[in-house]
mmCIF entry with sequence, helices, sheets and N, C-alpha, C, O atoms, coordinates in Angstrom:
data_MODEL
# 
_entry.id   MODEL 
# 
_entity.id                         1 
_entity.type                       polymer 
_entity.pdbx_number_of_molecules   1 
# 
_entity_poly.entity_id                      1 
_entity_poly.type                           'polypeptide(L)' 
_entity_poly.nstd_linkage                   no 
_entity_poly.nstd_monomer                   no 
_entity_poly.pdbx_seq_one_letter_code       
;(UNK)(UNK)(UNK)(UNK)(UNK)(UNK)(UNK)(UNK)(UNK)(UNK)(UNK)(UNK)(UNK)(UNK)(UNK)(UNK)
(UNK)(UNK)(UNK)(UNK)(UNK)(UNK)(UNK)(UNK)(UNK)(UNK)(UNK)(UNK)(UNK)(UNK)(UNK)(UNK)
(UNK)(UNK)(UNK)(UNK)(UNK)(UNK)(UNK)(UNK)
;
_entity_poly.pdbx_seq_one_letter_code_can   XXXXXXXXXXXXXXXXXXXXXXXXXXXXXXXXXXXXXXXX 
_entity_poly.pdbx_strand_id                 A 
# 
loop_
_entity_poly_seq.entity_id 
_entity_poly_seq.num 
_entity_poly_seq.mon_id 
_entity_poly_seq.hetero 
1 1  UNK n 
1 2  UNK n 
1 3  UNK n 
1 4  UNK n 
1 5  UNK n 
1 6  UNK n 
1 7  UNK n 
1 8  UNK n 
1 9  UNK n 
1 10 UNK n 
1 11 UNK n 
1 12 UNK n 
1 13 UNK n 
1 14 UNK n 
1 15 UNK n 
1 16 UNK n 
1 17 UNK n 
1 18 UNK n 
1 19 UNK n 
1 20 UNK n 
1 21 UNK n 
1 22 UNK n 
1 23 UNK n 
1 24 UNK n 
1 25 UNK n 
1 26 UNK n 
1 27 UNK n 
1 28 UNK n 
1 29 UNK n 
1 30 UNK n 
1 31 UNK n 
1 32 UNK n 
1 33 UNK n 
1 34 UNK n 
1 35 UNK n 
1 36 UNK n 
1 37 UNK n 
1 38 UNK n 
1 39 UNK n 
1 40 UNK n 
# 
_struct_asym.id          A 
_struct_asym.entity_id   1 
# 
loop_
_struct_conf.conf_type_id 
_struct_conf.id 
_struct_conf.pdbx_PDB_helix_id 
_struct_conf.beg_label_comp_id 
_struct_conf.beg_label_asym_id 
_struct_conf.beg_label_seq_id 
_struct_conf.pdbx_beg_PDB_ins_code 
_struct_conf.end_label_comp_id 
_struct_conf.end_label_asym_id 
_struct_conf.end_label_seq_id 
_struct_conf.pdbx_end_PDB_ins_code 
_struct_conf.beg_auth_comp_id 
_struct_conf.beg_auth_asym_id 
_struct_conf.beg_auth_seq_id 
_struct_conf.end_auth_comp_id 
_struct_conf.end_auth_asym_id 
_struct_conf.end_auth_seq_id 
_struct_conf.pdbx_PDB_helix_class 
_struct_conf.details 
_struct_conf.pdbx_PDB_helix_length 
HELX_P HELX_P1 AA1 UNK A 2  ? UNK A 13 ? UNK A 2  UNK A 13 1 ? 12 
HELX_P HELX_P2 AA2 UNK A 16 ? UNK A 39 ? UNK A 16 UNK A 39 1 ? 24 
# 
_struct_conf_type.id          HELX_P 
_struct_conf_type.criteria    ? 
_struct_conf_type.reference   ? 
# 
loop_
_atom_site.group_PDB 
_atom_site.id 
_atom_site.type_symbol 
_atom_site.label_atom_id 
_atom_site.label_alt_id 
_atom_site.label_comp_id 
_atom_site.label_asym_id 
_atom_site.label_entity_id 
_atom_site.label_seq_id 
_atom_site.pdbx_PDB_ins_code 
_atom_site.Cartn_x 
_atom_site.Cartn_y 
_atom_site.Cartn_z 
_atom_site.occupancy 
_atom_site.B_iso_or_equiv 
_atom_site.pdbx_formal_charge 
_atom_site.auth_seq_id 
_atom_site.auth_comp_id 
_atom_site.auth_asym_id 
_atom_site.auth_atom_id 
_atom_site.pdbx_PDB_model_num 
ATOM 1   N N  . UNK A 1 1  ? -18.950 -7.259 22.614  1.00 0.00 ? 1  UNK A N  1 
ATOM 2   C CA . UNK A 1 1  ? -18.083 -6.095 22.526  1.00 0.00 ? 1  UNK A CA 1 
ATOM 3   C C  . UNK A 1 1  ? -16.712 -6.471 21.971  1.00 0.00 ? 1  UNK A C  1 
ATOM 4   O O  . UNK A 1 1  ? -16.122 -5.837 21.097  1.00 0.00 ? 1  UNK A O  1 
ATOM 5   N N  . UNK A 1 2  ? -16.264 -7.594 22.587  1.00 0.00 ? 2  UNK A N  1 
ATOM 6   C CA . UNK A 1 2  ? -15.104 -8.181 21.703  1.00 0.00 ? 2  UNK A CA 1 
ATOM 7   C C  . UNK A 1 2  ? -14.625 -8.732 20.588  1.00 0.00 ? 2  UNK A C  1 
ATOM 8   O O  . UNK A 1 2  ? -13.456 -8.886 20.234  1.00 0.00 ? 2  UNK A O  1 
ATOM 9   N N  . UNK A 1 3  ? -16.188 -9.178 19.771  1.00 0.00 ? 3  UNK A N  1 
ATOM 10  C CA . UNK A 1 3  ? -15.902 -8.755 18.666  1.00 0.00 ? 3  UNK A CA 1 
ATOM 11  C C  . UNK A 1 3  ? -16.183 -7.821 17.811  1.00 0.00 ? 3  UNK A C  1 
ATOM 12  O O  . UNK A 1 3  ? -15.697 -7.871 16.681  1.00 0.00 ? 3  UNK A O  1 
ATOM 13  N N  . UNK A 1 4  ? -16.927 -6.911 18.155  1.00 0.00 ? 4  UNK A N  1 
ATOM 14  C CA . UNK A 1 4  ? -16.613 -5.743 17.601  1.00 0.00 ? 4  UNK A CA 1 
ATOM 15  C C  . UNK A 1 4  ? -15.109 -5.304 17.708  1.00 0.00 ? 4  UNK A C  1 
ATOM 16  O O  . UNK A 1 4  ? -14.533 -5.241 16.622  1.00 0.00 ? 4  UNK A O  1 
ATOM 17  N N  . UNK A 1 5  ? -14.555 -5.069 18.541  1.00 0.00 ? 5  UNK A N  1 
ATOM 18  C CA . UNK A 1 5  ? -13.316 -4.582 18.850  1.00 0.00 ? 5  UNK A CA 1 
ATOM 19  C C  . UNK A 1 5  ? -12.445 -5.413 17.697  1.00 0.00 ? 5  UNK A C  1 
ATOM 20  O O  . UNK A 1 5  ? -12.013 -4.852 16.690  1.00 0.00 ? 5  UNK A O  1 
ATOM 21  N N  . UNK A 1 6  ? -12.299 -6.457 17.908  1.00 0.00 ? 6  UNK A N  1 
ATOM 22  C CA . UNK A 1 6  ? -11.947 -7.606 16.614  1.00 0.00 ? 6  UNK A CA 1 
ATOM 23  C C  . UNK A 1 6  ? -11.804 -6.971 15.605  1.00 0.00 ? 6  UNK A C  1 
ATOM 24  O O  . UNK A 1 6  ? -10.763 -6.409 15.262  1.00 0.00 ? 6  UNK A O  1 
ATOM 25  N N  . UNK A 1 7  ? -13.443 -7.000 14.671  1.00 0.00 ? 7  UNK A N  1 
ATOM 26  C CA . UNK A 1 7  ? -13.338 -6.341 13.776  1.00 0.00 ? 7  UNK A CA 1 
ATOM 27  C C  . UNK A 1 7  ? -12.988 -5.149 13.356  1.00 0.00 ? 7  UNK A C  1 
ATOM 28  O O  . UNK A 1 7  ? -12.917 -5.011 12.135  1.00 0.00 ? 7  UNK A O  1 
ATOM 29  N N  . UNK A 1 8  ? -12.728 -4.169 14.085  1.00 0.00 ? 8  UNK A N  1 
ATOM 30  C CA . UNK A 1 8  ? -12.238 -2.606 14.068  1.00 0.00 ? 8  UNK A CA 1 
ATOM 31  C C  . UNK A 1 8  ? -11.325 -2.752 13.909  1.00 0.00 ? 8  UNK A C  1 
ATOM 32  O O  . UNK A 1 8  ? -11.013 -2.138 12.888  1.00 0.00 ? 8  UNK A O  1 
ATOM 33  N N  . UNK A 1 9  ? -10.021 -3.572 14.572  1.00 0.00 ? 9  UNK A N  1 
ATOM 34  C CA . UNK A 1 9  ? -8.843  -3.967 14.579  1.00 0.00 ? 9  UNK A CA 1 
ATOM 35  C C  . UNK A 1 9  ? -8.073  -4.623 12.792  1.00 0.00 ? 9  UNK A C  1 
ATOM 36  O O  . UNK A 1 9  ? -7.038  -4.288 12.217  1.00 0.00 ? 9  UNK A O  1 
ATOM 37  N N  . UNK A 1 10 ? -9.244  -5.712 12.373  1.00 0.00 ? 10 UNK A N  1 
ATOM 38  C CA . UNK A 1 10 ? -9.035  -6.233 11.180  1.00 0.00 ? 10 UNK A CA 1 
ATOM 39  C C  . UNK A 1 10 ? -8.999  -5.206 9.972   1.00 0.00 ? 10 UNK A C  1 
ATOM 40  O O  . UNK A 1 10 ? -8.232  -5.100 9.015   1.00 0.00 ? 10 UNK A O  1 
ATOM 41  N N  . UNK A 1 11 ? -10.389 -4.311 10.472  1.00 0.00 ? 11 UNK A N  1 
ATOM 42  C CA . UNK A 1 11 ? -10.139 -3.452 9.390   1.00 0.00 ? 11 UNK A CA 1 
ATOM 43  C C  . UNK A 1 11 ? -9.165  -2.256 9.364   1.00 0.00 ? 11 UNK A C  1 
ATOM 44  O O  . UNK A 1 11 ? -8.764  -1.763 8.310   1.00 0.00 ? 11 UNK A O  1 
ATOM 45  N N  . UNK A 1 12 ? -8.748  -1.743 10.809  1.00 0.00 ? 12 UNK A N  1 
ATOM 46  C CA . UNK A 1 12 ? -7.614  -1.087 9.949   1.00 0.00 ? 12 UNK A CA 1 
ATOM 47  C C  . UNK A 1 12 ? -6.493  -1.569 9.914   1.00 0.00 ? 12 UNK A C  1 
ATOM 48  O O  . UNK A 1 12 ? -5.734  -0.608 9.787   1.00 0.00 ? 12 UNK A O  1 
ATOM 49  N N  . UNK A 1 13 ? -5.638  -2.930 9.966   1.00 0.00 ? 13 UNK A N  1 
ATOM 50  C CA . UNK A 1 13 ? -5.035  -3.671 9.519   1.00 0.00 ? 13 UNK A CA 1 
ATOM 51  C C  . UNK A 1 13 ? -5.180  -4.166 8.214   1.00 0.00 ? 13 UNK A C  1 
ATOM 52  O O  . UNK A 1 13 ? -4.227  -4.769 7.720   1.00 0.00 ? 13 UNK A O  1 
ATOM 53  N N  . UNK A 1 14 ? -6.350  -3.990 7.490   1.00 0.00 ? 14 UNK A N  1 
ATOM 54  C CA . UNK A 1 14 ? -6.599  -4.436 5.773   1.00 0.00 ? 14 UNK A CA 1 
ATOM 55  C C  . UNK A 1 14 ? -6.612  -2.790 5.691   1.00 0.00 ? 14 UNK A C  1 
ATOM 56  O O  . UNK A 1 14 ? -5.439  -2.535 5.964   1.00 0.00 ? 14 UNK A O  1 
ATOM 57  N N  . UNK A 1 15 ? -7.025  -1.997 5.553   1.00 0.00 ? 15 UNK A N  1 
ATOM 58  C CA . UNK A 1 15 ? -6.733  -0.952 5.350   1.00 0.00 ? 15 UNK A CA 1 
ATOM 59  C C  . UNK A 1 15 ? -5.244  -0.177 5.368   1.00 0.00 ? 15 UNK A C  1 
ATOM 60  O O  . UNK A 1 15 ? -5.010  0.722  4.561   1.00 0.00 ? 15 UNK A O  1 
ATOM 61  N N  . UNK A 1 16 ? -4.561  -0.479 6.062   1.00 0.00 ? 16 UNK A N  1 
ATOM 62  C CA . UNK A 1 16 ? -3.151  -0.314 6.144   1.00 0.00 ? 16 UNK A CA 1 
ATOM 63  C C  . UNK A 1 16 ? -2.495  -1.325 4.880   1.00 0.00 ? 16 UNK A C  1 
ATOM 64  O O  . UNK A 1 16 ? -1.624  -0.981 4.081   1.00 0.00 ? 16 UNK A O  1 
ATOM 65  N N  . UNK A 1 17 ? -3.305  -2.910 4.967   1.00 0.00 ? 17 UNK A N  1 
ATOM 66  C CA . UNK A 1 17 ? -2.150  -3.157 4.249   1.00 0.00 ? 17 UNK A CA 1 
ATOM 67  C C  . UNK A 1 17 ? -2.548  -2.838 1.971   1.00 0.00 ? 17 UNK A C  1 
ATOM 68  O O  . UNK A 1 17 ? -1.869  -3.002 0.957   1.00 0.00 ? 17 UNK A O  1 
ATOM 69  N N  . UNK A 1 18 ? -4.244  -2.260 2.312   1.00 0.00 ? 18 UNK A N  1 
ATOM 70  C CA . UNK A 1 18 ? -4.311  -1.763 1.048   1.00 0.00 ? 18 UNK A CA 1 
ATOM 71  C C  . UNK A 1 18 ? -3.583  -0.528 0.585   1.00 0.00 ? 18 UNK A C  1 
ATOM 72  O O  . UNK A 1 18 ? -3.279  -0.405 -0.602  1.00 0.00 ? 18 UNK A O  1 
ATOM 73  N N  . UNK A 1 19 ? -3.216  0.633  1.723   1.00 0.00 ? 19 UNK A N  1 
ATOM 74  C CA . UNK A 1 19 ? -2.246  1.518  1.770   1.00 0.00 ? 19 UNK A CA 1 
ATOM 75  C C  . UNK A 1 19 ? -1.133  1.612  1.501   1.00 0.00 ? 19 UNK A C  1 
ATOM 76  O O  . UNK A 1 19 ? -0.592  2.611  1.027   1.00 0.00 ? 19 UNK A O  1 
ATOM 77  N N  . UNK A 1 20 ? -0.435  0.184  1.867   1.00 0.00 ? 20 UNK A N  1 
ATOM 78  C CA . UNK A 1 20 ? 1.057   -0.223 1.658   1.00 0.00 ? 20 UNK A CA 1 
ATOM 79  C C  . UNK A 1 20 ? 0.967   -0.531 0.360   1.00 0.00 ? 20 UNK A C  1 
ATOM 80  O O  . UNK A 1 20 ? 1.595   0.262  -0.343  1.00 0.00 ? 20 UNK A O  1 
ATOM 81  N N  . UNK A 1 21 ? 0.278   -1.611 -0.374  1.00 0.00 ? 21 UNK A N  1 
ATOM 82  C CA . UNK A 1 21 ? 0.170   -1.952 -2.042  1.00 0.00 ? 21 UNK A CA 1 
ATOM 83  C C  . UNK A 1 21 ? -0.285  -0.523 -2.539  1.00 0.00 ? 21 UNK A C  1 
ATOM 84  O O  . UNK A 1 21 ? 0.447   -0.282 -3.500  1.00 0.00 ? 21 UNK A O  1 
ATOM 85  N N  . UNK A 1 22 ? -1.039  0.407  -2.367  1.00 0.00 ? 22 UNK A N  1 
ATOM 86  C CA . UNK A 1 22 ? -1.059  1.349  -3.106  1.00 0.00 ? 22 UNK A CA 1 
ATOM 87  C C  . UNK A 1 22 ? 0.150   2.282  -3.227  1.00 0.00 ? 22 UNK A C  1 
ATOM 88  O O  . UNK A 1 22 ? 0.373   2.767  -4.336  1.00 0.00 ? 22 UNK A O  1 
ATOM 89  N N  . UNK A 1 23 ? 0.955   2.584  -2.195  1.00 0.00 ? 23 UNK A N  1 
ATOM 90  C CA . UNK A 1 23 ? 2.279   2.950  -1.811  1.00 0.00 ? 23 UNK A CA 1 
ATOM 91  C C  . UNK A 1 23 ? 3.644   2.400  -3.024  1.00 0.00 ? 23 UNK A C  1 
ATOM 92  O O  . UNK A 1 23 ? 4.304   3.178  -3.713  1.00 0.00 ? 23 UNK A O  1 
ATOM 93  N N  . UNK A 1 24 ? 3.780   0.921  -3.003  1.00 0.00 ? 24 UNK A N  1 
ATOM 94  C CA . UNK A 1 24 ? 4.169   0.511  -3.603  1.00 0.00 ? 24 UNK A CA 1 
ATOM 95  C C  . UNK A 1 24 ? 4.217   0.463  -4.918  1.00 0.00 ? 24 UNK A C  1 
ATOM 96  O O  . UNK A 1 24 ? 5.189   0.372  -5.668  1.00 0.00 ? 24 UNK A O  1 
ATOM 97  N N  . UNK A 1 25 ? 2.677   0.557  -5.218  1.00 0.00 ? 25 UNK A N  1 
ATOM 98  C CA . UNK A 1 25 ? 2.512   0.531  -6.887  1.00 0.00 ? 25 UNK A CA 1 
ATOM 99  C C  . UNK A 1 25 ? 3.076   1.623  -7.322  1.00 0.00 ? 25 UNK A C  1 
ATOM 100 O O  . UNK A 1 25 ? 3.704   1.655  -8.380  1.00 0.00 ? 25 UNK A O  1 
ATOM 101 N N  . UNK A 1 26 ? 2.910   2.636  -6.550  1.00 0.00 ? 26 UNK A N  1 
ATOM 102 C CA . UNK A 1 26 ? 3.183   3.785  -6.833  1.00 0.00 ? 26 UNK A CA 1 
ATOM 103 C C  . UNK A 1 26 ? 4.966   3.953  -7.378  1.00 0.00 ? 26 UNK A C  1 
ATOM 104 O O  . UNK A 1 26 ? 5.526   4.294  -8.420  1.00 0.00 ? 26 UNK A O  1 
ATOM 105 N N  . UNK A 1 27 ? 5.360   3.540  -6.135  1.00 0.00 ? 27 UNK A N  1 
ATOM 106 C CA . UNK A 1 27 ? 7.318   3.680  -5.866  1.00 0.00 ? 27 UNK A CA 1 
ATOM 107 C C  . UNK A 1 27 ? 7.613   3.121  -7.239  1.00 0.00 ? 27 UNK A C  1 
ATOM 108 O O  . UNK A 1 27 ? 8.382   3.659  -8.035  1.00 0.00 ? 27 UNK A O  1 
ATOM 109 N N  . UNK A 1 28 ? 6.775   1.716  -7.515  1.00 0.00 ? 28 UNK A N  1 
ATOM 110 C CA . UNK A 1 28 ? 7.300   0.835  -8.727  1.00 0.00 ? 28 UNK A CA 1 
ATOM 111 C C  . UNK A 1 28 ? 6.923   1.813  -10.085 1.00 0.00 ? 28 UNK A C  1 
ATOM 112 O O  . UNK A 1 28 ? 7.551   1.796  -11.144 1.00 0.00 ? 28 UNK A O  1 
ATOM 113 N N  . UNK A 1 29 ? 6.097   2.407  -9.871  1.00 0.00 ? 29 UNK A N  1 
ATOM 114 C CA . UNK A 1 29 ? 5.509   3.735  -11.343 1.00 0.00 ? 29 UNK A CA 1 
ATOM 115 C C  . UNK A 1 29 ? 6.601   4.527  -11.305 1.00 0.00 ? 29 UNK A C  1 
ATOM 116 O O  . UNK A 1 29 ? 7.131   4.602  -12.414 1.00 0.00 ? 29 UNK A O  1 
ATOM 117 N N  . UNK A 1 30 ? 7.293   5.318  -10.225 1.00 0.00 ? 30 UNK A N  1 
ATOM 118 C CA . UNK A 1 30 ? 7.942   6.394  -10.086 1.00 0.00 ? 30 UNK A CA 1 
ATOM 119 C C  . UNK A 1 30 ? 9.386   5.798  -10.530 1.00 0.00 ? 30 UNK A C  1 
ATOM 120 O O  . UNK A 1 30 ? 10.113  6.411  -11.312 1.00 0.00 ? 30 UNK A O  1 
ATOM 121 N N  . UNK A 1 31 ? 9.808   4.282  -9.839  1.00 0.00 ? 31 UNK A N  1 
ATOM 122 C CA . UNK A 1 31 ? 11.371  3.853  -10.308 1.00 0.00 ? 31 UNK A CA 1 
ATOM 123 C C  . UNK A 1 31 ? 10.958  3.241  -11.922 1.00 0.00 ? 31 UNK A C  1 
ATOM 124 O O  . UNK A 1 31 ? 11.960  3.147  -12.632 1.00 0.00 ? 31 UNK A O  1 
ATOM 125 N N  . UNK A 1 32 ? 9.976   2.921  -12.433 1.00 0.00 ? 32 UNK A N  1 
ATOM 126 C CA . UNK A 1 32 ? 9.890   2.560  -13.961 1.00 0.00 ? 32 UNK A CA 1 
ATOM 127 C C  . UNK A 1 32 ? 10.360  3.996  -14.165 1.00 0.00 ? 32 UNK A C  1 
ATOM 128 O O  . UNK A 1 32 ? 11.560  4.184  -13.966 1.00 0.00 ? 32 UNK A O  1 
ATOM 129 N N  . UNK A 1 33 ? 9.686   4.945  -14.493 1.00 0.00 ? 33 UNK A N  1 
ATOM 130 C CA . UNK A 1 33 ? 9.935   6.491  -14.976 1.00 0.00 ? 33 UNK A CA 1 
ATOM 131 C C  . UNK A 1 33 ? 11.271  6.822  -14.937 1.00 0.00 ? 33 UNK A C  1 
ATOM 132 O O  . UNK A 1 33 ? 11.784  6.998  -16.042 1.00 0.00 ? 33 UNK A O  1 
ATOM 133 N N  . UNK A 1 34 ? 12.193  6.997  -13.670 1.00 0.00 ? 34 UNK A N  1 
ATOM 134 C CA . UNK A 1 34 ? 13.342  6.945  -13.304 1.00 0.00 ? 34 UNK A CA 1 
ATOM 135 C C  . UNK A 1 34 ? 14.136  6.113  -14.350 1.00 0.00 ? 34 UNK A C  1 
ATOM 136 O O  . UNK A 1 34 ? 14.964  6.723  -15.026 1.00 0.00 ? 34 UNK A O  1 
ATOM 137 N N  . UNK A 1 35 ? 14.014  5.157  -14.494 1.00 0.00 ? 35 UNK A N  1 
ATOM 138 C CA . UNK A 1 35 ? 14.788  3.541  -15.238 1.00 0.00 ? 35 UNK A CA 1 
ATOM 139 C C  . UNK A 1 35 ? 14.885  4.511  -16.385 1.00 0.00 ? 35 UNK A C  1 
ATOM 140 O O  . UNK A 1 35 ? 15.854  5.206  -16.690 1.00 0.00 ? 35 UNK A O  1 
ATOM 141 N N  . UNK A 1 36 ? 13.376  4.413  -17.127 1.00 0.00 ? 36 UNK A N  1 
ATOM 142 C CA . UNK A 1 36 ? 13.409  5.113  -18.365 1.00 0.00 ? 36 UNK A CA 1 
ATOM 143 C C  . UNK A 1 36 ? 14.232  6.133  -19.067 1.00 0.00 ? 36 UNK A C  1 
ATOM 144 O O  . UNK A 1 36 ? 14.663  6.291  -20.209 1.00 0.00 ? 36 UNK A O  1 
ATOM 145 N N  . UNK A 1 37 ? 14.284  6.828  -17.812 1.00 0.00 ? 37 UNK A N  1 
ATOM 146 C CA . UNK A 1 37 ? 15.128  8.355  -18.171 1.00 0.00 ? 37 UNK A CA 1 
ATOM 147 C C  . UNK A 1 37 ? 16.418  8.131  -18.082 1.00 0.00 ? 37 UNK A C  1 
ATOM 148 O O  . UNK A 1 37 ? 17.255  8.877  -18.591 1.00 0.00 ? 37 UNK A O  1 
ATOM 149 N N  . UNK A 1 38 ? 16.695  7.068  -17.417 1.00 0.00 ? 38 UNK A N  1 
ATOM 150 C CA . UNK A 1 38 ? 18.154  6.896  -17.240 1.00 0.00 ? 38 UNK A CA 1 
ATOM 151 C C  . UNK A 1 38 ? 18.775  6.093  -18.254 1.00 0.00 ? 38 UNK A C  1 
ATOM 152 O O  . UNK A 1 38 ? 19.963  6.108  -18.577 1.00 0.00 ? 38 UNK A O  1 
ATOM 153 N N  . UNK A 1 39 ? 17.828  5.375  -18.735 1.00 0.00 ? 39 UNK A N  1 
ATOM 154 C CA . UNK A 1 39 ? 18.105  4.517  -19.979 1.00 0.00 ? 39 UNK A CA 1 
ATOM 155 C C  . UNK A 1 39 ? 18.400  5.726  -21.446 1.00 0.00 ? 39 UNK A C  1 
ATOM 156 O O  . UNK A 1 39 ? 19.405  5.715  -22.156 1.00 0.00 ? 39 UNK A O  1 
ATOM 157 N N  . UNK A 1 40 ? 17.438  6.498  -21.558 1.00 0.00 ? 40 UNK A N  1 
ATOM 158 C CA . UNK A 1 40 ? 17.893  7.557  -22.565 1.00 0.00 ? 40 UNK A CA 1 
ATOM 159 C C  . UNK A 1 40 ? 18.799  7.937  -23.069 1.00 0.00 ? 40 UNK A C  1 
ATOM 160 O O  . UNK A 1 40 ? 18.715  8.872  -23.866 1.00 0.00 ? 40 UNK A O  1 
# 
């Protein structure tokens, strides 16, 4: 049972931290765009 519990735990801890890099990629797309326009 404990490791199941384990693993439930791991995965939404990798799941969170694929959330955070997708998060990010994102912010970094949105401040490129930003840069751009401001550069204009």
């Amino acid at each position: 049972m404990a490791a199941l519990e384990k693993k439930i735990v791991n995965a939404k801890q990798f799941n969170r931290k694929v959330e955070l890099n997708a998060e990010i990629k994102l912010l970094r797309k949105e401040l490129r765009e930003l840069w751009q326009c401001l550069l204009k």
